[in-house]
KOLNU-567617 format. One record per residue (C-alpha): residue number from 1; z, x, y; residue in three letters. Coordinates in steps of 0.001 Angstrom, whole numbers, always signed. Example, Ala and Ser with C-alpha at 12.3 -4.5 7.8 and 13.67 -1.06 7.14 Angstrom:
<pts>
@pos 1; Z +7800; X +12300; Y -4500; code ALA
@pos 2; Z +7140; X +13670; Y -1060; code SER
</pts>
This chain:
<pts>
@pos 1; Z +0; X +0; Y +0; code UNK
@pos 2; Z +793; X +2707; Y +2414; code UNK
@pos 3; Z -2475; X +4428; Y +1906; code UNK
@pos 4; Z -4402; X +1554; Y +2729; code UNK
@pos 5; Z -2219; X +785; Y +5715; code UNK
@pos 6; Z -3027; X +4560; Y +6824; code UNK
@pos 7; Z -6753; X +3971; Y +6216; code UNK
@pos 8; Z -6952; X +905; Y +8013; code UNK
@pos 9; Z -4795; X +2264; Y +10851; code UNK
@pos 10; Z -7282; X +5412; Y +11026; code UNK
@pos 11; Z -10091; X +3309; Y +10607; code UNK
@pos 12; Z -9172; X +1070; Y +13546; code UNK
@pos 13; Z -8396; X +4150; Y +15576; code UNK
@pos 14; Z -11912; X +5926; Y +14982; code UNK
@pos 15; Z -13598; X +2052; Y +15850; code UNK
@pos 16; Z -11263; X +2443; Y +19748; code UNK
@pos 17; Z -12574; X +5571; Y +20128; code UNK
@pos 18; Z -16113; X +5386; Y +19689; code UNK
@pos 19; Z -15947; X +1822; Y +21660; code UNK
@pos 20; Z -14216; X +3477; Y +24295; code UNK
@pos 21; Z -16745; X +6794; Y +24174; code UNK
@pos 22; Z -19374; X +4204; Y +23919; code UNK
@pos 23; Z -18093; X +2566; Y +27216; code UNK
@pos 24; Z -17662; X +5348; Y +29371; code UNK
@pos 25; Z -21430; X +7025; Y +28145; code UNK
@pos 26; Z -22622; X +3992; Y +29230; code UNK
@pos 27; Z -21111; X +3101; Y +32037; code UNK
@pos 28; Z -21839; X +6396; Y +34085; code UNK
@pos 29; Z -25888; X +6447; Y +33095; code UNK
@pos 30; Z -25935; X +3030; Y +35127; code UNK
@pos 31; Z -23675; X +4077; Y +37965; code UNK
@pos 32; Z -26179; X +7417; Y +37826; code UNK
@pos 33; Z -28980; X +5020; Y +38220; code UNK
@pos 34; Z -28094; X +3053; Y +41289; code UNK
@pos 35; Z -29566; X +4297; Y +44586; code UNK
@pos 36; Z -26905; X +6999; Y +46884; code UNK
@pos 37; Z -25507; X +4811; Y +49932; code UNK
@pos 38; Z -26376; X +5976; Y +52979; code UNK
@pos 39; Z -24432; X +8388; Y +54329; code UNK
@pos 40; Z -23345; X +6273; Y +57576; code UNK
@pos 41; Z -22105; X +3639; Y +55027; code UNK
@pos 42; Z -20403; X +5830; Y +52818; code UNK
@pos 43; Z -18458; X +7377; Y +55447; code UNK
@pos 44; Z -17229; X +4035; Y +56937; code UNK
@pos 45; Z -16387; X +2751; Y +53691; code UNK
@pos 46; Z -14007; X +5877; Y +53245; code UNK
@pos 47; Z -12490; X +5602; Y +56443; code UNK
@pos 48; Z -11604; X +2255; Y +55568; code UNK
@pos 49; Z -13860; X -327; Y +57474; code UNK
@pos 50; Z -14504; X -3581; Y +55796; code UNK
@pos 51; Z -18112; X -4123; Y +54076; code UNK
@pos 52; Z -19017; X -6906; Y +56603; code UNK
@pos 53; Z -17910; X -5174; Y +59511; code UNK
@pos 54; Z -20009; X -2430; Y +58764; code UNK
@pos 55; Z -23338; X -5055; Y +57865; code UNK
@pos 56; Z -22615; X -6722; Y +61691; code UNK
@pos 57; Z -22779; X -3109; Y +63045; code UNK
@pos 58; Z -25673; X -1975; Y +61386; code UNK
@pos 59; Z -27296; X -5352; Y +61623; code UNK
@pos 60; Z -26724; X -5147; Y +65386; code UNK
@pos 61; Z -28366; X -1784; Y +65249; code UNK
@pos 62; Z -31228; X -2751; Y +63705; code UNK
@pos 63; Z -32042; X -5620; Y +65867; code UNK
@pos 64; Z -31697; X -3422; Y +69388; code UNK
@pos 65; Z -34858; X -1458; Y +69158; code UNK
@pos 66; Z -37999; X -3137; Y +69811; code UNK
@pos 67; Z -41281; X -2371; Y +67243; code UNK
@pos 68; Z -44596; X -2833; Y +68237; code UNK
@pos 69; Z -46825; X -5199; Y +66103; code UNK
@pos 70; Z -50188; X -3766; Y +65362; code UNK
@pos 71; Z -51764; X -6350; Y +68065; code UNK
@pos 72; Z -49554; X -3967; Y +70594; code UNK
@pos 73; Z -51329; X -1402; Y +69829; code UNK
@pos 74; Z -54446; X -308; Y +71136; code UNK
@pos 75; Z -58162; X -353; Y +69396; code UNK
@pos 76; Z -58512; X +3569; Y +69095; code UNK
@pos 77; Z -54453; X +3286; Y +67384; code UNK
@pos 78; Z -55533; X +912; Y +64705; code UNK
@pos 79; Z -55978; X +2319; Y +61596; code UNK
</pts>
């Protein structure tokens, strides 16, 4: 009885571990996947601004500088 308690105890161990190895392998391909945030963003995340703070600012940003449309452009310009 005690040797199949220790096998089944061992077994159940070696099962954790290669879930758990399993996890971790597979969790930091996908994080390794996703795009770098940009730097601006990564350093106001860190010195502790909330995430929709920092989408009002850079929003805000965005919408301040004025782009010409290819109409604005003149003939010799175009492409």
């Amino acid at each position: 009885m005690l040797a199949i308690s220790s096998g089944l105890l061992a077994g159940i161990c070696a099962a954790a571990a290669v879930g758990l190895l399993g996890v971790i392998i597979v969790g930091t391909r996908r994080v390794r996947r996703e795009p770098p945030l940009d730097p601006e963003v990564e350093t106001r995340l860190l010195l502790g601004q909330p995430p929709e703070q920092i989408d009002e600012a850079l929003d805000a940003e965005a919408s301040d500088g004025r782009r010409a449309t290819i109409s604005d452009l003149p003939l010799d310009d175009r492409v």
